[in-house]
C-alpha atoms as one frame of an Amber mdcrd trajectory, in Angstrom:
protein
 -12.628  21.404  18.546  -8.687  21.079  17.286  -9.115  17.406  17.015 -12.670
  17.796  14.709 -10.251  20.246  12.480  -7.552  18.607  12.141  -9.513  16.041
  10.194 -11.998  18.142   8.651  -8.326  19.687   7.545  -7.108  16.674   6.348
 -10.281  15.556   4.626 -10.603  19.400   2.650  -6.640  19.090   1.619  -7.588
  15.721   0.391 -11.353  16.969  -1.497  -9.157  19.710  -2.953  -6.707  16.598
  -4.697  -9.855  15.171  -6.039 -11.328  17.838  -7.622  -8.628  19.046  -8.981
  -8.374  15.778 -11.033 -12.133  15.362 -11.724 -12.918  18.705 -12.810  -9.186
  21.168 -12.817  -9.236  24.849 -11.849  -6.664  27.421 -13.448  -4.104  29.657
 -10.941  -6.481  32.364 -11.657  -9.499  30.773 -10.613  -8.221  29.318  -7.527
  -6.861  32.988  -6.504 -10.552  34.500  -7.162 -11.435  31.811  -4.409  -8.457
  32.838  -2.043  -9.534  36.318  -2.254 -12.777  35.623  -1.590 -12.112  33.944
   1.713  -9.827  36.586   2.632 -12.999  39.117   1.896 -14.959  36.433   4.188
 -12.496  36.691   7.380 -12.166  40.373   6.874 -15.913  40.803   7.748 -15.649
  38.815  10.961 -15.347  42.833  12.823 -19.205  42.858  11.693 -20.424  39.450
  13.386 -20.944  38.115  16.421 -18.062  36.032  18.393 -20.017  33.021  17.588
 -19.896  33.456  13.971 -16.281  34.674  14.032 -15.123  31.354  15.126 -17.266
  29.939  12.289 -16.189  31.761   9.426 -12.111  31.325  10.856 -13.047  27.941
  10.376 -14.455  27.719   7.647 -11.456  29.667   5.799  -8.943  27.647   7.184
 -10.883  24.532   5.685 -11.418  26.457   2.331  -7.680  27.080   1.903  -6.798
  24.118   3.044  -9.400  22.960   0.015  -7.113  25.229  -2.194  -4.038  24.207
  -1.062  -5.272  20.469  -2.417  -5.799  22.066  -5.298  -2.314  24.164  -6.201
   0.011  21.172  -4.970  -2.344  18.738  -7.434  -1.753  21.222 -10.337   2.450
  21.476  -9.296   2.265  18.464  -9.500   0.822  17.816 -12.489   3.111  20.423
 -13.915   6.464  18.959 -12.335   6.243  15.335 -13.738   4.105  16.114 -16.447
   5.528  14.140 -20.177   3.853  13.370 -23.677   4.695   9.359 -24.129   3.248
   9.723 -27.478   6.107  11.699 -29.531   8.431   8.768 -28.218   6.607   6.256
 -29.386   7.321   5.136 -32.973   5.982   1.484 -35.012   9.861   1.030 -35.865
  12.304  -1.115 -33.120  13.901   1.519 -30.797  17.356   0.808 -29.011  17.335
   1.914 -25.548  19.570   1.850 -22.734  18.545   2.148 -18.707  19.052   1.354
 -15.463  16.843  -1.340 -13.554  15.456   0.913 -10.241  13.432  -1.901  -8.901
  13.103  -5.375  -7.479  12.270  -8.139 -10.263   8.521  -8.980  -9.820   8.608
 -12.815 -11.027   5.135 -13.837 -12.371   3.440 -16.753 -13.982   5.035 -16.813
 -17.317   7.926 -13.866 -17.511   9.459 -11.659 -15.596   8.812  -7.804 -15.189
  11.423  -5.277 -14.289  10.872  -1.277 -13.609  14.244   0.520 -15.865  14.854
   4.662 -15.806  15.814   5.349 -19.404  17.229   8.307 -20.909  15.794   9.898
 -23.865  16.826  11.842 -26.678  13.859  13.916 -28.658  14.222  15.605 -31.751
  14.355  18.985 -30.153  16.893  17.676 -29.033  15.858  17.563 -24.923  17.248
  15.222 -22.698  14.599  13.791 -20.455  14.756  10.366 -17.618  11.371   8.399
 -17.638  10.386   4.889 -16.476   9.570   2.147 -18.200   8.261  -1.492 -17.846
   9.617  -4.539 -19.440   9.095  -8.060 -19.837  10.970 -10.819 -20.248  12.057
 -14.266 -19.883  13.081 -15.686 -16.373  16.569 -16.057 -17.974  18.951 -14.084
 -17.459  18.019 -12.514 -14.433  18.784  -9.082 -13.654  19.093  -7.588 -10.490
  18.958  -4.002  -9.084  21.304  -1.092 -10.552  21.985  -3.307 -13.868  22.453
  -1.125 -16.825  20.831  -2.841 -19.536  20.361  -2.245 -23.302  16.451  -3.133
 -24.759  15.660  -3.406 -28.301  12.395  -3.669 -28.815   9.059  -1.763 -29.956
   8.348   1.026 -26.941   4.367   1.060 -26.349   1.948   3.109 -24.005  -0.354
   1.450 -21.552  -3.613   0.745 -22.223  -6.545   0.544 -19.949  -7.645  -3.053
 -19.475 -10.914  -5.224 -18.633 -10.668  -7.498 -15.581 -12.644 -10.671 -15.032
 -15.060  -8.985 -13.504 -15.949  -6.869 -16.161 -14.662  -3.872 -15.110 -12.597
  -1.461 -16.770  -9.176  -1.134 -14.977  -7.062   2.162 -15.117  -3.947   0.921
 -15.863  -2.249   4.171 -17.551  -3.203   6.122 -14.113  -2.146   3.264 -11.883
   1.226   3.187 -13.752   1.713   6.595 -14.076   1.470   7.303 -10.479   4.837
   5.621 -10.338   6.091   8.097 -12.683   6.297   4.557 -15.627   4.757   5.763
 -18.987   6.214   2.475 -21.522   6.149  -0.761 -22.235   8.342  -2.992 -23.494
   7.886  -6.692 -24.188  10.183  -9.288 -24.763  12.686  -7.426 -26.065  16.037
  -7.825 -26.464  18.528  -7.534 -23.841  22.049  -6.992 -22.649  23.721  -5.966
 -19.425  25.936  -2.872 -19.902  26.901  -2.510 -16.781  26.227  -3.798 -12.557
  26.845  -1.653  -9.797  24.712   1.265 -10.519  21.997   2.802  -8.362  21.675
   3.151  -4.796  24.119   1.019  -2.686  21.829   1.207   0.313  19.018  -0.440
  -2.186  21.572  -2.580  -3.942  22.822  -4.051  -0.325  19.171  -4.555   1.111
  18.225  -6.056  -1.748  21.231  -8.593  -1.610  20.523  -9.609   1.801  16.802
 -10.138   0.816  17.986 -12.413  -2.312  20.414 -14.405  -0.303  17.456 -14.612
   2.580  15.086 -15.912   0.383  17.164 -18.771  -1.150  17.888 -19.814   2.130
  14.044 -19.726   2.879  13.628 -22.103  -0.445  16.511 -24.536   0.817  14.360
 -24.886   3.810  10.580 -24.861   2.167   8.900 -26.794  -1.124   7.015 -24.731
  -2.689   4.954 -23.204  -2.606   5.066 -22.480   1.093   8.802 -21.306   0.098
   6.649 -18.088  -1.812   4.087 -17.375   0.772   6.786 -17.472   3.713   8.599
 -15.253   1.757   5.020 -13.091   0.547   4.307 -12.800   4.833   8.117 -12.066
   5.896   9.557  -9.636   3.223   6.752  -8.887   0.381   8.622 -10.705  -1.916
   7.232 -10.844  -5.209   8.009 -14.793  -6.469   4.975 -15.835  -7.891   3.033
 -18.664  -5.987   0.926 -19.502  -9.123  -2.009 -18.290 -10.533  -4.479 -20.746
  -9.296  -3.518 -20.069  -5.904  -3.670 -16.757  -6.037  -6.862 -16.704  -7.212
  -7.824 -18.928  -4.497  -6.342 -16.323  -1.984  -8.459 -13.476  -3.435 -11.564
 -15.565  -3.741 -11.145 -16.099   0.097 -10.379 -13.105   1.211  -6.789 -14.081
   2.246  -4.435 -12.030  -0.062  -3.534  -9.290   2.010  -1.254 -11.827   3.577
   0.811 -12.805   0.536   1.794  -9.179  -0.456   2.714  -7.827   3.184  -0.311
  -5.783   4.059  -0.344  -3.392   7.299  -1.064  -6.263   9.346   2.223  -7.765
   8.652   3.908  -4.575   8.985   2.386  -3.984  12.335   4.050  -7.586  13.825
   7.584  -6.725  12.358   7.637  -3.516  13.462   6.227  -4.416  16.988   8.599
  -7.502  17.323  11.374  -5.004  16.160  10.267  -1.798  19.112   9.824  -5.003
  21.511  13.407  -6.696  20.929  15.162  -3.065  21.462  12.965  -2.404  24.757
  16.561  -2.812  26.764  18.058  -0.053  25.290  17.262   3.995  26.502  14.493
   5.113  25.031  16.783   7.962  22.866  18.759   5.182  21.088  15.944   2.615
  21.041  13.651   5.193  18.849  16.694   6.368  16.538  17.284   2.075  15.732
  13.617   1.685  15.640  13.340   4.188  12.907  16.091   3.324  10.795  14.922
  -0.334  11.261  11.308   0.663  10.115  13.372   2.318   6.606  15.418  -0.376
   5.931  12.488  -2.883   6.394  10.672  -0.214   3.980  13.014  -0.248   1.192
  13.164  -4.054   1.469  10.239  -4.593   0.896   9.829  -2.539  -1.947   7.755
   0.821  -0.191   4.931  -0.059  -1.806   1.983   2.251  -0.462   0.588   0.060
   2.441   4.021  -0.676   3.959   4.829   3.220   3.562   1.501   4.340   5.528
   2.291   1.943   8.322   5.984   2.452   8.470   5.086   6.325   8.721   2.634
   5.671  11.819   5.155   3.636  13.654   7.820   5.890  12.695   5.190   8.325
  14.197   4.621   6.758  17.174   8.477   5.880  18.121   8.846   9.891  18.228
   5.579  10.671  20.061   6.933   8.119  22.592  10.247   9.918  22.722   8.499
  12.897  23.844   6.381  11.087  25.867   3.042  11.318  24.355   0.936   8.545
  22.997  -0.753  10.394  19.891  -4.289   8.745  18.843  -3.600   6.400  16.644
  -6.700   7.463  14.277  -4.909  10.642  14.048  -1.784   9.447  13.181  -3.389
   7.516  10.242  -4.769  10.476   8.598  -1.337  11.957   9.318   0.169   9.517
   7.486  -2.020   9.678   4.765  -1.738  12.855   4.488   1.956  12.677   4.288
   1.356  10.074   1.749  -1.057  12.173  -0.894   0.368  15.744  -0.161   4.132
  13.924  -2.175   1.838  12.233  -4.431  -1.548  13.190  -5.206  -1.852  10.472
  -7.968  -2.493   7.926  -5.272  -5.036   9.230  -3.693  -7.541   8.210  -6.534
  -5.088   5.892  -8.606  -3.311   3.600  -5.671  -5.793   0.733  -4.670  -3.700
  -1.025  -2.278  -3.369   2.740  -0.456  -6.720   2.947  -0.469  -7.847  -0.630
   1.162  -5.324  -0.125   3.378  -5.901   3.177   4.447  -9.800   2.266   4.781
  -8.944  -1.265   6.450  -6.913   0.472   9.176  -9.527   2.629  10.279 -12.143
   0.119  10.210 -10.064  -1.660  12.407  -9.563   1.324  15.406 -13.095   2.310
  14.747 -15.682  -0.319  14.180 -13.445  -2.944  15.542 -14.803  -2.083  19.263
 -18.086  -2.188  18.242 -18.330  -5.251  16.640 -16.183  -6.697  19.946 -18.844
  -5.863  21.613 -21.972  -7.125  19.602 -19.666 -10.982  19.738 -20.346 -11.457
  23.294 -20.911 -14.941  22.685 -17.116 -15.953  21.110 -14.895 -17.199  24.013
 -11.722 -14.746  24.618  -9.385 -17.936  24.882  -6.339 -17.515  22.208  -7.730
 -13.692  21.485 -10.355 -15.595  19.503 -12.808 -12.592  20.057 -10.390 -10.435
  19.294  -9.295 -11.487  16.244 -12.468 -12.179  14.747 -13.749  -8.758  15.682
 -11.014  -7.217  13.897 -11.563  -9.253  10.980 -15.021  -8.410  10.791 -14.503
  -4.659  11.071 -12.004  -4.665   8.721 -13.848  -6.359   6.141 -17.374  -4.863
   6.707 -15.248  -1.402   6.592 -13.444  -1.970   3.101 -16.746  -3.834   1.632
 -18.158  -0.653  -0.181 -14.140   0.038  -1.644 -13.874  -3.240  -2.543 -17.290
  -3.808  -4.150 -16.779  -0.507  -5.990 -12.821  -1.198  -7.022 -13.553  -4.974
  -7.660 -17.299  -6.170  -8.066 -16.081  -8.999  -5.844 -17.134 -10.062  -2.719
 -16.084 -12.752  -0.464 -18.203 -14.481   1.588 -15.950 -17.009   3.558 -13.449
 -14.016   4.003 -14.214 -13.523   7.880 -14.318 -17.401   9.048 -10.801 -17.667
   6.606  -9.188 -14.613   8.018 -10.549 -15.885  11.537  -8.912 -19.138  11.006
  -5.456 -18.048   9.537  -4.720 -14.826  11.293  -4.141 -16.938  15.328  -1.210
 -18.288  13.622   0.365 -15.573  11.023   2.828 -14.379  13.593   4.053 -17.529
  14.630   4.453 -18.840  11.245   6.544 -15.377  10.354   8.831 -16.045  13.798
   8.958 -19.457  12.647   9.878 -18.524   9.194  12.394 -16.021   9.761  14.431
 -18.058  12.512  14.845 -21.221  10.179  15.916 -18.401   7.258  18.656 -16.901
  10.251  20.124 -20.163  11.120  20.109 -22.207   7.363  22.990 -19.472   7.572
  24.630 -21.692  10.108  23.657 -24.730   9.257  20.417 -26.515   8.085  20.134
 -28.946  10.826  19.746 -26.386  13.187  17.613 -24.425  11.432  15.423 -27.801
  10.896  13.091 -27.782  14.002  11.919 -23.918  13.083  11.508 -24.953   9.047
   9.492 -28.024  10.382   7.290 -26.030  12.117   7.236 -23.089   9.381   5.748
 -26.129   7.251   3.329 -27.217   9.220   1.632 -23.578   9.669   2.144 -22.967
   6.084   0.305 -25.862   4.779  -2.351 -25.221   7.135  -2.755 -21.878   5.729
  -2.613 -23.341   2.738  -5.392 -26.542   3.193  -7.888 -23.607   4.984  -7.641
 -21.800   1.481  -8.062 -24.693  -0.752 -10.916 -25.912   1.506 -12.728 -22.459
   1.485 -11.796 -22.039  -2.246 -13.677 -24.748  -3.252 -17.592 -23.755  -1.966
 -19.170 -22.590  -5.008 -20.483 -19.370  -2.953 -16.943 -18.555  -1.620 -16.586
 -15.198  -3.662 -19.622 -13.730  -5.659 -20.147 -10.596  -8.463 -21.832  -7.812
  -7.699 -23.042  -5.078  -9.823 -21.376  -1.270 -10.170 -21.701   1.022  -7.805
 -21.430   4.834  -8.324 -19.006   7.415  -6.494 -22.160   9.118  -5.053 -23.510
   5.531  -3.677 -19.509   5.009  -2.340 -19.985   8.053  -0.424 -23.307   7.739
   0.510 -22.657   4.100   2.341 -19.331   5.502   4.014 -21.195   8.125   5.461
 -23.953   5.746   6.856 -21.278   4.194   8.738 -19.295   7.338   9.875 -23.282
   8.085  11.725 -23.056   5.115  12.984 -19.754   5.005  14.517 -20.166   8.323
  15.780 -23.071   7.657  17.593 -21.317   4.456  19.144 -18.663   6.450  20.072
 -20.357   8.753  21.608 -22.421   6.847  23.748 -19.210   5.170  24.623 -17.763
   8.767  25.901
């Protein structure tokens, strides 16, 4: 019964988030509704015991509802800004500090800046802005930099697929509200920032050269996309070959990746007492967090290893279904926005438990694939995770991949080898090259047969195929068909 409302809990707080963006309800309203539960529980004297435990229930799933609500509207309130009084069609000279990692792309490159404004009234006010520009100079974290340029507001955008892509929402859940590009700049100052940032972000620059001594590309990119999330473009046409196949998850260091560092990590410190090992394995699982950038997928899985380290410590092993919708709730109760506005938190979130739920089930029904090399296993996860995320993806994307369970089938046996293999020719090109030449050999070789997989999958005409808009209500509908049939698996299994 506490496990059944702890989620129905978690589900209500995150209902209440929802709603309160779809359709908002005013302080007022929201305390009619308190009061009214409160007028609910105080009848439980003229019920039955039965019913008692009913309508306790129900409350404490109503106000969780509410409490959804209020912390969506604080929210709101706390960060909310009008763009539209800043923005002017004259040049504007601006001056702010770079808070993020460069993210190199195809034809410029984009950098994240906190700049301080000065209205008319006058008020002082930090926001975030993004800028383009040319791969020359580079600028690094905790530059001060001056932009001259004309300051724009997102705009919503059609993808290939014909859909219309929220791109004022998806940027404004990262607090960014401008755009900038190609405008002029010049460095003010260096230094700035956080020097915990600015020194992680160091190592993972000097890292990543050593990786492209080592590698052509552009196996250089995708062993540094697998290792670190790093953001170095590998090219448009091959990224469009990895999303046609199913395969990009690898190159921008999904959960799965996560879950191998962080294991390798908890493994490697398995000599030490079991107080110290968790207090390094958490500040390992930060650091490799802010490396990486904390984008949403390697926050929720950092949070349910973090999780786990300390339910060790105490010596209980906590479900791990239930530490994912702790996580997730950790994750949307300090920022709503990404509950609806966050994609990757969203596939991730949905992959993950596909994977601890379904994942059995279709091991099961696959009888007939040989165990040898965790073929089975890996297949079945694949699978689940895919068949899981299918209605999110056809409903975010209108794209569906056909070839993406043989690909992911074929490329997953060797991911964490190629990562080991990666990372200990990066460690010793510190000490010399020709020692770190057997491990960059092999790092090739399992690189480029990721690679010739993808281009050989890429290339069927059916490897990826449209599909036509789905509604909310059919979204829900289709989860729910598989939630029955889980639960009936499930419970046969008990």
């Amino acid at each position: 019964m506490k496990s059944v409302l702890f989620y129905l809990s978690v589900v209500s707080f995150a209902s209440g988030v929802a709603f309160q963006f779809v359709q908002p309800l005013s302080y007022e309203v929201v305390l009619f509704l308190l009061v009214l539960v409160l007028l609910c529980v105080g009848s439980v004297v003229f019920v039955s015991q039965k019913i008692r435990v009913v309508i306790y229930a129900g409350a404490v799933i109503a106000s969780i509802f509410l409490l959804g609500v209020v912390r969506t509207s604080l929210y709101e309130n706390t960060y909310a800004f009008d763009p539209v009084r800043y923005v002017s069609s004259g040049t504007q000279g601006l001056t702010g500090v770079v808070v993020g990692e460069p993210d190199v792309r195809e034809t410029n490159t984009r950098y994240v800046v906190d700049v301080d404004f000065i209205s008319n009234e006058p008020i002082r006010e930090t926001v975030r802005l993004i800028f383009t520009a040319p791969f020359y100079p580079e600028y690094e974290y905790g530059d001060e930099v001056v932009l001259v340029g004309n300051l724009n507001t997102p705009e919503n955008f059609i993808t290939d697929t014909g859909r219309e892509f929220d791109y004022i929402n998806y940027l404004k859940k990262d607090h960014i509200y401008f755009v900038m590009y190609q405008p002029e700049t010049r460095v003010v100052s260096r230094g700035n920032g956080n020097a915990i940032k600015r020194v992680l972000f160091s190592v993972k620059k000097s890292f990543l050269k050593k990786i492209a001594l080592l590698l052509p590309e552009p196996q250089a990119s995708l062993a540094g996309g697998v290792l670190l999330g790093a953001k170095e473009s590998m090219g448009v046409e091959w990224l469009d070959k990895f999303r046609e196949t199913g395969l990009v998850h690898i190159v921008v260091l999904s959960g799965y990746n996560v879950t191998i560092v962080v294991d390798t990590l908890l493994k490697s410190l398995s000599f030490l007492p079991i107080l110290f090992r968790s207090i390094v394995g958490v500040a390992g699982i930060i650091l490799f967090a802010i490396i990486t950038g904390a984008g949403a997928t390697v926050v929720r899985a950092s949070l349910m290893a973090g999780l786990v380290v300390f339910g060790r410590l105490f010596g209980r092993e906590v479900e791990v279904i239930r530490l994912l919708f702790l996580a997730g709730l950790m994750m949307v109760f300090h920022n709503p926005l990404i509950l609806l506005y966050d994609v990757s938190f969203q596939l991730s979130f949905m992959a993950t438990l596909g994977l601890v739920t379904l994942s059995p089930l279709v091991k099961e029904k696959l009888f007939f694939i040989p165990e040898k090399f965790q073929l089975r296993e890996v297949v079945s996860a694949t699978l689940a995770t895919q068949l899981f995320i299918l209605p999110m993806l056809v409903f975010q994307t209108g794209e569906l991949s056909i070839v993406s369970v043989v690909v992911n089938a074929l490329v997953l046996v060797v991911v964490p080898t190629t990562m080991l293999a990666s990372f200990l020719a990066g460690v010793f090109a510190y000490a010399s090259v020709v020692l770190a030449y057997p491990f960059s050999f092999s790092a090739h070789t399992l690189l480029s047969y990721i690679f010739y997989v993808v281009d050989i999958f890429s290339s069927f005409t059916f490897a990826s195929i449209s599909l036509p808009f789905i509604s909310v209500s059919v979204l829900c509908g289709m989860y729910a068909v598989i939630g029955i049939i889980l639960h009936k698996y499930h419970t046969r299994q008990k």
